[in-house]
C-alpha positions as MATLAB code, in Angstrom:
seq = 'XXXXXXXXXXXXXXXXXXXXXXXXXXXXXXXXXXXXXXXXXXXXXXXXXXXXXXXXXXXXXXXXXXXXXXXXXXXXXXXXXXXXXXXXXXXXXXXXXXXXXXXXXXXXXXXXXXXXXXXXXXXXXXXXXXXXXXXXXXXXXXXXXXXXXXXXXXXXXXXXXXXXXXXXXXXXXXXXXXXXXXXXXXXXXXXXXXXXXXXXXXXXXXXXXXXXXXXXXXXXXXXXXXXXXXXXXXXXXXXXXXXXXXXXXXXXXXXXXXXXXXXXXXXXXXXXXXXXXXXXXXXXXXXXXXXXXXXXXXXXXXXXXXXXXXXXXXXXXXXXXXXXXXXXXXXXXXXXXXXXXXXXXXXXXXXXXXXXXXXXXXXXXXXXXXXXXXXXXXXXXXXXXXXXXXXXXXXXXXXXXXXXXXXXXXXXXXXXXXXXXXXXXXXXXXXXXXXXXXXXXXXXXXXXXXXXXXXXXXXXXXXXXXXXXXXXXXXXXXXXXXXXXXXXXXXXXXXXXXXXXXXXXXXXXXXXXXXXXXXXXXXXXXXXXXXXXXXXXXXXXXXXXXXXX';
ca = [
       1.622    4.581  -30.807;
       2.511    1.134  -31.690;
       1.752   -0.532  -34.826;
      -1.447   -2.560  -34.316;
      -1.931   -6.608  -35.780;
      -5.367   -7.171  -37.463;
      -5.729   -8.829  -34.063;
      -5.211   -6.452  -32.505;
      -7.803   -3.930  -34.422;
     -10.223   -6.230  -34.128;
     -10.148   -6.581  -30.442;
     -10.102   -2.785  -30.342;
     -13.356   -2.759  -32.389;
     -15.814   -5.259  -30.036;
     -13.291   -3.317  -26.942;
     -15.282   -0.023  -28.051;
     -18.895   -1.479  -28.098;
     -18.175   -2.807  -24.538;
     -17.180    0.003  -22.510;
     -20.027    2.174  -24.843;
     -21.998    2.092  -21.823;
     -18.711    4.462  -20.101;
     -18.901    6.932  -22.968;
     -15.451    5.373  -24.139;
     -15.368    5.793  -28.147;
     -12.616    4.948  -30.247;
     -13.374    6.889  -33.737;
     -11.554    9.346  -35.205;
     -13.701   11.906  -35.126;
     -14.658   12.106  -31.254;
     -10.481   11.640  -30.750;
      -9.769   15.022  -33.106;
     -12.967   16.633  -30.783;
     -11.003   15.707  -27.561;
      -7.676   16.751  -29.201;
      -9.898   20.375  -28.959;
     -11.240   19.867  -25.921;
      -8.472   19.901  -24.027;
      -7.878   23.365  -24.543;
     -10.482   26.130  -22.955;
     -11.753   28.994  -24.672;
      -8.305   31.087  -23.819;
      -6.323   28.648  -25.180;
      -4.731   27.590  -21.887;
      -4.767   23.155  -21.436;
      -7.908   21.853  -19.561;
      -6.706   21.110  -16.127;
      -8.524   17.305  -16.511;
      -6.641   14.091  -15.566;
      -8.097   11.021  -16.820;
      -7.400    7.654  -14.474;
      -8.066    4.133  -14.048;
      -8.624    1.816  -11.235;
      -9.195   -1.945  -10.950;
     -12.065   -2.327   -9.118;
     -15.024   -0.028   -7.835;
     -14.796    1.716   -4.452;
     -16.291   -0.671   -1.688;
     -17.000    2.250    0.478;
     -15.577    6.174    1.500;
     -16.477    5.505    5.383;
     -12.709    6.201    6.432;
     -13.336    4.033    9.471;
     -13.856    0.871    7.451;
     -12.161    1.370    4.425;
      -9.197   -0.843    4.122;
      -8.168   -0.778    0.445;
      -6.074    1.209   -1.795;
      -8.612    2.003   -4.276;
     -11.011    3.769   -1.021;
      -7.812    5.196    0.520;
      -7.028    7.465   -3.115;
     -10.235    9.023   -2.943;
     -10.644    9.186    0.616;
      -6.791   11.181    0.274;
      -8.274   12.977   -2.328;
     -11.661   14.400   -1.185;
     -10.608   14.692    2.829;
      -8.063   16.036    5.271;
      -6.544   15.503    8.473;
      -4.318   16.714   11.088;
      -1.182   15.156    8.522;
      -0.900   14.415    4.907;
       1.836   12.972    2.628;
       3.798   15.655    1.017;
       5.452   15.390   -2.874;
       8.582   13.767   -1.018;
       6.342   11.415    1.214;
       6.956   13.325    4.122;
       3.746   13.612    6.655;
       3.056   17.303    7.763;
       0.608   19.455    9.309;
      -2.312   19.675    7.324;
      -5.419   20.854    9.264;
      -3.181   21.166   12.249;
      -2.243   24.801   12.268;
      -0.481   24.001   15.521;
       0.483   21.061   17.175;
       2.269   21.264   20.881;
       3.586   18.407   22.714;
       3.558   18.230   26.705;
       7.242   17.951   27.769;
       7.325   14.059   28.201;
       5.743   13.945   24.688;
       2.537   12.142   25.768;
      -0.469   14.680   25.345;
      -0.864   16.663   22.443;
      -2.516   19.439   21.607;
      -3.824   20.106   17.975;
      -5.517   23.548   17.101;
      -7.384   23.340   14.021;
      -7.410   25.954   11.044;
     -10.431   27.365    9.957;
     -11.965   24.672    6.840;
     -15.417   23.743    5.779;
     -17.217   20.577    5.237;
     -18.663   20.649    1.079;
     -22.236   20.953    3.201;
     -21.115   24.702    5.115;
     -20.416   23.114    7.991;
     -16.892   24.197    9.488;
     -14.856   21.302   10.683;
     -14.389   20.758   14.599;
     -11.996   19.232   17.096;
     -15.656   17.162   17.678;
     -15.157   15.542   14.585;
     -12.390   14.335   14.712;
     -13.250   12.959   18.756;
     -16.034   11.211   16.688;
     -14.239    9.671   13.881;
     -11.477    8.088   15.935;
     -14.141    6.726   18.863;
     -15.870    5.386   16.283;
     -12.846    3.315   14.263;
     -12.602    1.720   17.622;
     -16.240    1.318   18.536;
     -16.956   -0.213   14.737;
     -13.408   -2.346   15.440;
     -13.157   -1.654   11.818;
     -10.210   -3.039    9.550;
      -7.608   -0.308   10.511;
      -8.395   -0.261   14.471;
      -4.884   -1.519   14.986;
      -3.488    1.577   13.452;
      -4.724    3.534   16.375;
      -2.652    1.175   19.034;
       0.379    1.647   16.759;
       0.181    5.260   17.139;
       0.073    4.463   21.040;
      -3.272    6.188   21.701;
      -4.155    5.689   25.268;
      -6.537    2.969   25.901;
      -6.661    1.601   22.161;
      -5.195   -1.263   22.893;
      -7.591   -2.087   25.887;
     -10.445   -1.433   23.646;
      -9.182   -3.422   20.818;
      -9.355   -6.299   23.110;
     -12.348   -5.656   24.555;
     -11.422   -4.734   28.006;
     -12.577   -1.144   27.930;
     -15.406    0.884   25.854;
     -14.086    2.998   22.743;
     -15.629    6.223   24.821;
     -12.132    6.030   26.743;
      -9.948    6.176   24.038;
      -7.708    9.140   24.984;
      -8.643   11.607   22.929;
     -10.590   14.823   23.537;
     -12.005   18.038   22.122;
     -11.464   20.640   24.519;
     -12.558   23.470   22.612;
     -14.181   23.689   19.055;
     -11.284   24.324   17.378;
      -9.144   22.332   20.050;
      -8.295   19.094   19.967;
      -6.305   17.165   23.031;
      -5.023   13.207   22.409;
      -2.993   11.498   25.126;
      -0.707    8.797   24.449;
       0.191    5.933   26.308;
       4.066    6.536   26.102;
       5.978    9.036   23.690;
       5.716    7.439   20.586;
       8.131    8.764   17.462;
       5.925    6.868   14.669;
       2.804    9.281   16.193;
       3.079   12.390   13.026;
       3.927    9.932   10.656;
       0.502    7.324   11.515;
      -1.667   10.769   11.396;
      -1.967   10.838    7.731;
      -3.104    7.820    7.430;
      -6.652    7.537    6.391;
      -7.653    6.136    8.991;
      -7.189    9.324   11.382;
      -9.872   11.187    9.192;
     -12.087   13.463   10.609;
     -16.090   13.056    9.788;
     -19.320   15.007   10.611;
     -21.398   13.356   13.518;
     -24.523   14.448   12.312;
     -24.353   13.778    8.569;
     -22.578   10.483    9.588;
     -26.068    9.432   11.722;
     -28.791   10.957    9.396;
     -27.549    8.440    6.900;
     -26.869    5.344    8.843;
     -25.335    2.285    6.965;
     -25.937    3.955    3.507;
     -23.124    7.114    4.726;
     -20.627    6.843    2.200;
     -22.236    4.526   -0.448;
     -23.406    7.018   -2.453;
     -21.366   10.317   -4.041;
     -24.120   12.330   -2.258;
     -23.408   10.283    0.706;
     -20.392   11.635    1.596;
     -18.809   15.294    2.646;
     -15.894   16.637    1.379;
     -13.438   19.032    3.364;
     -10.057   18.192    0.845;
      -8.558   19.335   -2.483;
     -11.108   17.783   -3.889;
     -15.289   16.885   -4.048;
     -16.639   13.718   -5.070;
     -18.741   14.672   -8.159;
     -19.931   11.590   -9.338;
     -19.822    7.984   -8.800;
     -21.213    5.251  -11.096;
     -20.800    1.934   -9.616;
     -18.336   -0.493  -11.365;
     -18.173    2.040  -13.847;
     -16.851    5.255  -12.712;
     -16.217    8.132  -10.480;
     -15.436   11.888  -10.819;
     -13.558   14.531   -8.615;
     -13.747   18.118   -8.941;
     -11.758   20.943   -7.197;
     -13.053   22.239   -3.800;
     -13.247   25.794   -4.362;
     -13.845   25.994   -0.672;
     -10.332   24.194    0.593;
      -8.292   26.183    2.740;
      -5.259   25.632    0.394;
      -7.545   25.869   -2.858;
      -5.163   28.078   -4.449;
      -2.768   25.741   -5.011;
      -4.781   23.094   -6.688;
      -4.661   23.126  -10.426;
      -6.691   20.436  -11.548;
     -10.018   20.681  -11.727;
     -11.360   17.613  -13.173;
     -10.102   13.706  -12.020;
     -12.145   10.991  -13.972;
     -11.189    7.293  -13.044;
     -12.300    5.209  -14.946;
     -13.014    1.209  -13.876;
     -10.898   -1.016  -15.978;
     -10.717   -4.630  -14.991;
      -8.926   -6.054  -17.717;
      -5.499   -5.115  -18.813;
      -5.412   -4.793  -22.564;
      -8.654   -2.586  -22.621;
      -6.404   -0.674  -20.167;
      -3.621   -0.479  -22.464;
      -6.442    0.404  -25.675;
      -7.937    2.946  -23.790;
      -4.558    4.391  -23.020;
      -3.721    4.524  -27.105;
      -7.444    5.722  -28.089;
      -6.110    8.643  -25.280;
      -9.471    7.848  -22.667;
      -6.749    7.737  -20.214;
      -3.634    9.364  -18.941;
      -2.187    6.594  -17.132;
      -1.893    2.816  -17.418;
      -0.238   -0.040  -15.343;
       0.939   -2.822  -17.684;
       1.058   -6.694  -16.897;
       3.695   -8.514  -18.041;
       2.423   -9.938  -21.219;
       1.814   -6.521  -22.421;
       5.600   -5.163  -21.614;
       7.692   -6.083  -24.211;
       4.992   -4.944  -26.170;
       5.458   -1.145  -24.986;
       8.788   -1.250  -23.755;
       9.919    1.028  -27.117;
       7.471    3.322  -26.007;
       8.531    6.478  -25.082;
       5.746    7.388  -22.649;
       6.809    3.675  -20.898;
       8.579    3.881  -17.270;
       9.110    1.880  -14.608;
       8.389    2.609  -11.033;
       9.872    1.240   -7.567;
       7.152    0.080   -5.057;
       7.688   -0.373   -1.466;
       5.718   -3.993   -1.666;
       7.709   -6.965   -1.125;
       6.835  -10.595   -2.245;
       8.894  -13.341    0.059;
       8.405  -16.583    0.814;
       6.899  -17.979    4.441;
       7.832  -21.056    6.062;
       5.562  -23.415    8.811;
       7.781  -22.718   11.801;
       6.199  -26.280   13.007;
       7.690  -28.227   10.149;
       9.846  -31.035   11.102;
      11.805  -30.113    8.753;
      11.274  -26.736    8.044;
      11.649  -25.151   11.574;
      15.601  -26.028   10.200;
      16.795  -22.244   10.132;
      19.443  -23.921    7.983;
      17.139  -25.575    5.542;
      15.170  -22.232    5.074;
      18.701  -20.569    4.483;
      19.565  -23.160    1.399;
      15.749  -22.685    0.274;
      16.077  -19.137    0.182;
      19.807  -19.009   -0.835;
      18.878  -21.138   -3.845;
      16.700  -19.049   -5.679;
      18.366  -16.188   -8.450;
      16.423  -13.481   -7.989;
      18.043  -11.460  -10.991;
      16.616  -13.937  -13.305;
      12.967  -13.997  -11.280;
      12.875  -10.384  -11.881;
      14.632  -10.036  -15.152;
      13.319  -12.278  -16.806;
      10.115  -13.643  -15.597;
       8.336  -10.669  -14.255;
       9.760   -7.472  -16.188;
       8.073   -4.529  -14.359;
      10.609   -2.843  -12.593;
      10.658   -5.105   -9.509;
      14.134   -5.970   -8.448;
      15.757   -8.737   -5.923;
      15.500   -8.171   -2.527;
      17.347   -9.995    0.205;
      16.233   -8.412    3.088;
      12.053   -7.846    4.523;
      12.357   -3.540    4.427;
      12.508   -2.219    1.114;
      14.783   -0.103   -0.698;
      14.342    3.873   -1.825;
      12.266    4.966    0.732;
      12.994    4.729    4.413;
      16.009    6.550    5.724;
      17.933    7.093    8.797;
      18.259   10.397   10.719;
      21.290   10.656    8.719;
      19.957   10.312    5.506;
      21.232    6.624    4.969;
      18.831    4.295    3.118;
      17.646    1.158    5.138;
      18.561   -1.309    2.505;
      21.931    0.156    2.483;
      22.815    0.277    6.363;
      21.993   -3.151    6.418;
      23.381   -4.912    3.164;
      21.825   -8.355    2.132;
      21.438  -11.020    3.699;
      21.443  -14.595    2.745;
      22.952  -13.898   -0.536;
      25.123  -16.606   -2.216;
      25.506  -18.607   -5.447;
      23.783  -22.493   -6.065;
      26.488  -23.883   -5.410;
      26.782  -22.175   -1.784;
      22.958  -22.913   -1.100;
      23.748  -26.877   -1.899;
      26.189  -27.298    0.387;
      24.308  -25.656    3.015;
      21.310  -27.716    1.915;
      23.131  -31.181    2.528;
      24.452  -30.586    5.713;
      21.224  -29.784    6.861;
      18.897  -32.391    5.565;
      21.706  -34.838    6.950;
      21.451  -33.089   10.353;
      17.796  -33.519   10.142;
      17.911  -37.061    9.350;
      16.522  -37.126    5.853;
      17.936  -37.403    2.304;
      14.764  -36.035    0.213;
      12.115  -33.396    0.989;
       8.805  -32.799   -0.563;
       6.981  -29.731    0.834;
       3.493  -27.955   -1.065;
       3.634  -23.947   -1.948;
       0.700  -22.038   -0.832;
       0.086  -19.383   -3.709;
      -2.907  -17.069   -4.444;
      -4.108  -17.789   -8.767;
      -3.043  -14.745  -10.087;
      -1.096  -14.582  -13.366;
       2.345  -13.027  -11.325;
       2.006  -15.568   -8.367;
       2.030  -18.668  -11.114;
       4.728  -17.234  -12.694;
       6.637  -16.624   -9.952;
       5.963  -20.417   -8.296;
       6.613  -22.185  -11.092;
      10.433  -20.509  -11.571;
      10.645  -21.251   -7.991;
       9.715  -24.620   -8.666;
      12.465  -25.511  -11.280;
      14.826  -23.226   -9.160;
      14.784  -25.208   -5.948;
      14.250  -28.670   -7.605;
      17.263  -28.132  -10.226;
      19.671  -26.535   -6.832;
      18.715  -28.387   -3.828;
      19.281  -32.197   -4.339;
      16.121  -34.791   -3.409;
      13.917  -31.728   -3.124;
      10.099  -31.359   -4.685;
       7.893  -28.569   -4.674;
       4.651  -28.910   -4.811;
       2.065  -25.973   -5.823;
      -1.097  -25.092   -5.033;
      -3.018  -21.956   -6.060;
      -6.264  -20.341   -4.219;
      -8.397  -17.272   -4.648;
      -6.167  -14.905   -2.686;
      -8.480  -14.477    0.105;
      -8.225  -18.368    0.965;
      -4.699  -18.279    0.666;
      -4.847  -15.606    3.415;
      -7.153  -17.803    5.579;
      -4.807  -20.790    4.617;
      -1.910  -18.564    6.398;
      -3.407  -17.305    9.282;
      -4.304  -21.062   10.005;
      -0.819  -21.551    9.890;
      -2.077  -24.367    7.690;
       0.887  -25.187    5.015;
       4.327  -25.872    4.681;
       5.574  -22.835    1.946;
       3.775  -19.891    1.286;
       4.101  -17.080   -1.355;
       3.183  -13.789    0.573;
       3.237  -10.516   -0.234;
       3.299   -7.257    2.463;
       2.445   -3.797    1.327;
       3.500   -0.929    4.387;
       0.710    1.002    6.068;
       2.966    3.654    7.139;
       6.168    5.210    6.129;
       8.603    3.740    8.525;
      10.768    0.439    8.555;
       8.384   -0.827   11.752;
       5.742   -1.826    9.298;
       7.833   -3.934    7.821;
       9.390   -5.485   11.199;
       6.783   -5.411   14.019;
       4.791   -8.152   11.970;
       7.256  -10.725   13.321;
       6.561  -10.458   16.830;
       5.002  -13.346   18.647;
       1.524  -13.642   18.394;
       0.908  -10.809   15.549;
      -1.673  -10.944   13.115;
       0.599  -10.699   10.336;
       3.150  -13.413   12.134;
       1.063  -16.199   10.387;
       3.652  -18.704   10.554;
       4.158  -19.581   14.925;
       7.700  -17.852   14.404;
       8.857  -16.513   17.708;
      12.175  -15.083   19.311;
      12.264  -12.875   22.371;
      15.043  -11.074   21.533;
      13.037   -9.943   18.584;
      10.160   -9.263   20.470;
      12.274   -7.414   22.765;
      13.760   -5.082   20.590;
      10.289   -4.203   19.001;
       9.483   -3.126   22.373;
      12.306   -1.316   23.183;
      12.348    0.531   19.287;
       8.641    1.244   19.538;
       9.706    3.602   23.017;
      12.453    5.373   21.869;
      12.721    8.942   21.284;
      16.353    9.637   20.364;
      15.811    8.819   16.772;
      19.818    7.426   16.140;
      19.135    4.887   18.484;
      15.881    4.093   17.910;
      17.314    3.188   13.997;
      19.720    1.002   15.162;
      17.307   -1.326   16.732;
      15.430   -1.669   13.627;
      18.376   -2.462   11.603;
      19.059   -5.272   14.720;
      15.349   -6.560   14.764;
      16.034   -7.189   10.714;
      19.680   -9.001   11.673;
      17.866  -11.255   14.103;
      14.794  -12.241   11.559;
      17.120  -13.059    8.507;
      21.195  -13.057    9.583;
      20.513  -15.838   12.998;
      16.668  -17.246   11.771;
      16.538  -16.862    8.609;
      12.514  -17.169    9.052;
      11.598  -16.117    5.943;
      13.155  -15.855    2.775;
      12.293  -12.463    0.650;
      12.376  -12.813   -3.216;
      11.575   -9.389   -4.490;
      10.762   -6.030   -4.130;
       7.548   -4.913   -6.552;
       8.166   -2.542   -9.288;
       5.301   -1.216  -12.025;
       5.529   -0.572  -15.581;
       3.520    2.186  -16.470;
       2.534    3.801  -19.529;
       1.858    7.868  -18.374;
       1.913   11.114  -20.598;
       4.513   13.494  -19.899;
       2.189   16.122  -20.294;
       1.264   15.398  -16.650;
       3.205   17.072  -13.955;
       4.110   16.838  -10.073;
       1.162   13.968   -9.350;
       2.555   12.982   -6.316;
       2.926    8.703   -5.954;
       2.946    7.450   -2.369;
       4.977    4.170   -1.208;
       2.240    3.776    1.684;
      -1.405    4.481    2.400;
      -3.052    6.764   -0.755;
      -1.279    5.659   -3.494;
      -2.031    9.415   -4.990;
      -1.772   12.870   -4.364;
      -3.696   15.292   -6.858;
      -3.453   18.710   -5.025;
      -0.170   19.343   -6.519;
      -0.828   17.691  -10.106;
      -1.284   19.638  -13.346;
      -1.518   19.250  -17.057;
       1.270   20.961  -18.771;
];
């Protein structure tokens, strides 16, 4: 533990009145008593692992939820067909046996005997129910479903046919028959996705719109119950006892904690009311000696958009020199400090591979990479060819403490590099800066993209004309063409080697957007906890294979 400032004790002191009302306490005493605590009667360690989250959970209905905070539990207390495994794989979870029809478009799931936490055992039906129902509520994640190819989603997504058709089936109670519109590889990988969750009909109607508001509100058939759940305050997991895998869960206890702020993060990690912290960067150089500290690689990327209607900006040579002109070593190094590195290219590095085991990132090198001096050069020529000598553009950021931090080194980067040019910034709540991009409505925007699945596509079929996630009226059909083409193609080898091209196109001949850097997290965790599995997409966290050593 690092040496405190009077400060810093004082803070700690009104800190401990605060979060009272949590049962946090910071004396001596009650720390000694926990010390004890966390060994049982037989002297083995209490199987307890003690979290925090940001914000409360806006809801556990797994066909609405569409945040990471909902997804963790939801991974936590239910099951599909799939799940993540400790290396981020997805396998057969419920699915005791999955058989595909020779051309790979129907699919047969048999499910393996579970319960619901209310006795109930859990059907082919329910899942039938759960999916119809994503689609029938359009919720947040509908999309997901046409990404997986399932017949008729994308109809129904647009409104042209009634969720009852989507093509999937129980044929049998323990059954389970979905039909896809074309063999689709990305199909296993999409099913452990939250989204895809089964749920019970009849619980799900008895309780109308208050299902999944309340702990009591919501059935378990995972690792894992829901317990308790205070709002804005807290929640509690316990272990299933009635899981079909329960004997490989070892923790019995998860307690997350709500934790807005954070230093009273980093306090409650010293006064040891937590296992686990993320640190900002004012508090890093602060723990950095620590030896519980670590950094983390995440698969988010933060990159910079460009108004493909600029007069100036629709330049693939301009956004080359903007792009070109930024040194990314000394955003990351510098500036931010959490473990996120440069990135010049949109998929991110460490976790998607080839059939052959090659990363991504590697295959396909950087692109756009070059020195000031390059970026200048390239930057002149350009503005001359566009018939200007000067260029004043705005940047479209959201007010957090990273994105200012970020835009103003951009600011001095580009306006020290690129002659006659003038950044302007302007920071929104991040929802309006979202609206503000899907109006197409700037010149430069700061964006960030976290992957919904664990494939380069989520990072790549964004780009497409007329995507949600386009946001910026860029459009090339030979892009668009090799989406098509990738999202088709069963033999795996060549299916990578579009993606790498459908990258190549976006950055090497358009340059349409310029990435900046791929997210890391400093993290303060005790290395008394073991195997707690950390996901680059969908749940963030695995607990069935945690324990406390």
């Amino acid at each position: 533990m690092k040496k405190k400032t009077w400060l810093g004790l004082i803070f700690l002191a009104i800190f401990s009145l605060i979060v009272s009302g949590c049962n946090f306490s910071s004396s001596t005493e009650e720390k000694d008593d926990k010390k004890e605590d966390e060994k049982e009667a037989d002297g083995k360690v209490a199987q307890v692992l003690n979290l925090s989250a940001t914000a409360d959970i806006p809801t556990l209905d797994s066909t609405k939820a569409h945040d990471a905070i909902a997804f963790d539990v939801l991974n936590n207390v239910n099951e599909g067909l799939y799940r993540q495994d400790q290396s981020n794989q997805s396998v057969p979870a419920l699915a005791e046996k999955h058989e595909k029809s020779e051309d790979g478009i129907v699919h047969t799931f048999t499910i393996r005997d579970a319960k619901w936490s209310n006795g109930e055992p859990v059907t082919a039906a329910d899942f039938e129910y759960a999916w119809k129902r994503v689609m029938k509520e359009a919720g947040a994640y509908n999309y997901m479903l046409v990404t997986a190819g399932i017949k008729n989603s994308e109809a129904i997504m647009n409104e042209e046919m009634d969720a009852a058709e989507l093509g999937i089936k129980a044929t049998g109670e323990k059954t389970l028959e979905v039909t896809l519109e074309s063999a689709n590889p990305l199909f296993e990988t999409l099913l452990a996705f939250p989204t895809f969750l089964p749920q019970n009909q009849k619980f799900v109607e008895e309780l109308g719109d208050q299902y999944a508001l309340e702990a009591d509100n919501i059935l378990a058939n995972g690792p894992f119950k829901l317990d308790n759940w205070s709002q804005e305050q807290s929640w509690k997991l316990v272990k299933n006892e009635d899981y079909w895998d329960a004997g490989t869960v070892k923790i019995e206890e998860v307690n997350v904690f709500v934790v807005k702020d954070p230093s009273a993060g980093a306090n409650l990690y010293e006064t040891e009311k937590i296992d686990r912290v993320k640190l900002t960067s004012a508090l890093i150089d602060q723990y950095v000696e620590d030896k519980n500290f670590k950094v983390e690689k995440d698969s988010g990327i933060v990159f910079l958009r460009f108004n493909h209607n600029h007069p100036v900006l629709k330049n693939s040579e301009i956004r080359r020199a903007i792009g070109m002109a930024v040194d990314r070593q000394g955003l990351t190094d510098v500036i931010l400090k959490d473990g996120s590195s440069p990135i010049y290219g949109v998929v991110g590095e460490g976790f998607y591979f080839s059939p052959e085991n090659k990363d991504y990132r590697e295959l396909n090198g950087d692109f756009n990479k070059g020195t000031p001096e390059e970026a200048k050069a390239i930057w002149e020529k350009a503005l001359a060819e566009v018939g200007q000598t000067e260029l004043t553009v705005s940047l479209n950021i959201a007010d957090s403490d990273e994105m200012k931090k970020v835009a103003e080194y951009l600011q001095a980067q580009l306006e020290d590099n690129l002659p006659g040019f003038k950044l302007d910034i302007k920071a929104v709540p991040f929802a309006q800066r979202l609206e503000i991009e899907k109006a197409v409505d700037y010149e430069l925007s700061l964006s960030t993209w976290g992957p919904d699945y664990s494939d380069p596509m989520t990072y790549l079929d964004m780009w497409v004309k007329g995507s949600s996630s386009n946001r910026m009226d860029y459009s090339n059909p030979k892009l668009d063409a090799l989406v098509h083409d990738a999202r088709g193609e069963t033999d795996l080898s060549k299916r990578y080697e579009m993606l790498l091209g459908i990258e190549k196109v976006l950055l090497e001949e358009d340059a349409a957007v310029a990435p900046l850097y791929q997210r890391g997290s400093a993290i303060l965790v005790r290395d008394k906890i073991k195997d707690l599995a950390k996901h680059p997409t969908g749940a963030e966290f695995t607990y069935k294979w945690a324990h406390i050593e």
